[in-house]
C-alpha positions in Angstrom: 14.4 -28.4 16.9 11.3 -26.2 18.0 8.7 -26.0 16.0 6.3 -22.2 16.8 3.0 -22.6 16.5 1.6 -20.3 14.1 -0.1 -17.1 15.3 -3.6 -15.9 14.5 -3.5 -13.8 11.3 -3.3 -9.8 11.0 -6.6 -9.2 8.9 -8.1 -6.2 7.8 -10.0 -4.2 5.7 -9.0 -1.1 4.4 -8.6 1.1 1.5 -6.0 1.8 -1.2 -5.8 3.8 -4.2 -6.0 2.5 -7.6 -4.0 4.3 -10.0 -4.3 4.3 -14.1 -2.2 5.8 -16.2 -4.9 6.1 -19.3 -2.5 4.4 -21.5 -3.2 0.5 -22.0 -0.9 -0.5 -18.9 -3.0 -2.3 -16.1 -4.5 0.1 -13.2 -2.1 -0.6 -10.1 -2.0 -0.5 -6.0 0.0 2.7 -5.2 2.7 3.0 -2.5 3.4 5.2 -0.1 6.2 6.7 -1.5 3.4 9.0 -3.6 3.2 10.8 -0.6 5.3 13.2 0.1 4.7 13.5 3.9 5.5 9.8 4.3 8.4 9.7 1.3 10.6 11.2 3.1 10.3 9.4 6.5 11.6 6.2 7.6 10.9 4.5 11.1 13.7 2.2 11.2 16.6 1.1 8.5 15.2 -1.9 6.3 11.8 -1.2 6.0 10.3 -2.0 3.3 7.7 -0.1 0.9 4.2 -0.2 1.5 0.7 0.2 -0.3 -0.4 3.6 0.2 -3.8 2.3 2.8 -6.6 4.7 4.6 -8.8 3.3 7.4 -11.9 4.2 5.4 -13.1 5.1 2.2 -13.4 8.6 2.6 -10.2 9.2 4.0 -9.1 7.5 0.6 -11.4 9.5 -1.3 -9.4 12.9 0.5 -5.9 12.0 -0.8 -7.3 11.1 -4.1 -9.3 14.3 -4.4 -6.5 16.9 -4.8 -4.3 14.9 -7.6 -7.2 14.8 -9.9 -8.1 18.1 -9.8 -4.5 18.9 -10.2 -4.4 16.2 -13.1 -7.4 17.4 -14.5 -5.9 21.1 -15.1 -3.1 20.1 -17.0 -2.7 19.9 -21.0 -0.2 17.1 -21.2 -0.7 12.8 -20.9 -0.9 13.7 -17.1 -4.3 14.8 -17.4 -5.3 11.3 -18.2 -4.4 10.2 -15.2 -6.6 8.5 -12.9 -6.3 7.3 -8.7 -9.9 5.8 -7.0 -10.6 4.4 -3.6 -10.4 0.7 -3.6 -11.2 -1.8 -0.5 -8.2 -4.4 0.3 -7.5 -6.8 2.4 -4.5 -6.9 4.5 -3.6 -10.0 5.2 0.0 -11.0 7.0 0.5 -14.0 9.1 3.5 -15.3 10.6 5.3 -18.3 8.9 6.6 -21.4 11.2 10.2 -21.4 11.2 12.2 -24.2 12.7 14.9 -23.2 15.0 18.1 -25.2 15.5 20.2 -25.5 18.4 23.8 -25.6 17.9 25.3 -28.8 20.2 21.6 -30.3 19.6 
């Protein structure tokens, strides 16, 4: 068996958007698929959803800027609804895995 070392962590920060319905569900981390520019794109079969994340804040604060004013114009439960820059933390490292030989 070899055991990989594990390697130095992918760590960043960066920003997200919060969204809140209004109602008394919890605020949440948005994914890209509230995009429509990245919805309907896929780099490769099997991969998976993401958090919708901006380099920096303002960039954030762009996408965020032209659903509320949409939102804000309508008369219906949508108008409650709310999306704000947040700062995350992307964090992925790799996990050891043991590899086995067969005939070992």
């Amino acid at each position: 068996m070899t055991d990989h070392p594990p390697h130095n962590p992918w760590n960043r920060r960066l920003w997200g958007v919060l969204f809140h319905s209004g109602s008394v569900d919890a605020p949440h981390l948005i994914g890209f698929t509230w995009d429509d520019a990245l919805r309907a794109r896929a780099y490769y079969p099997g991969e998976p959803t993401r958090p919708l994340l901006f380099k920096t804040r303002a960039q954030a604060r762009a996408w965020c800027r032209p659903r509320m004013q949409e939102w804000r114009a309508r008369k219906d439960l949508v108008a409650r609804w709310t999306v704000r820059p947040v700062a995350v933390r992307e964090i992925i490292h790799v996990e050891p895995i043991r590899l086995t030989h067969k005939g070992a």
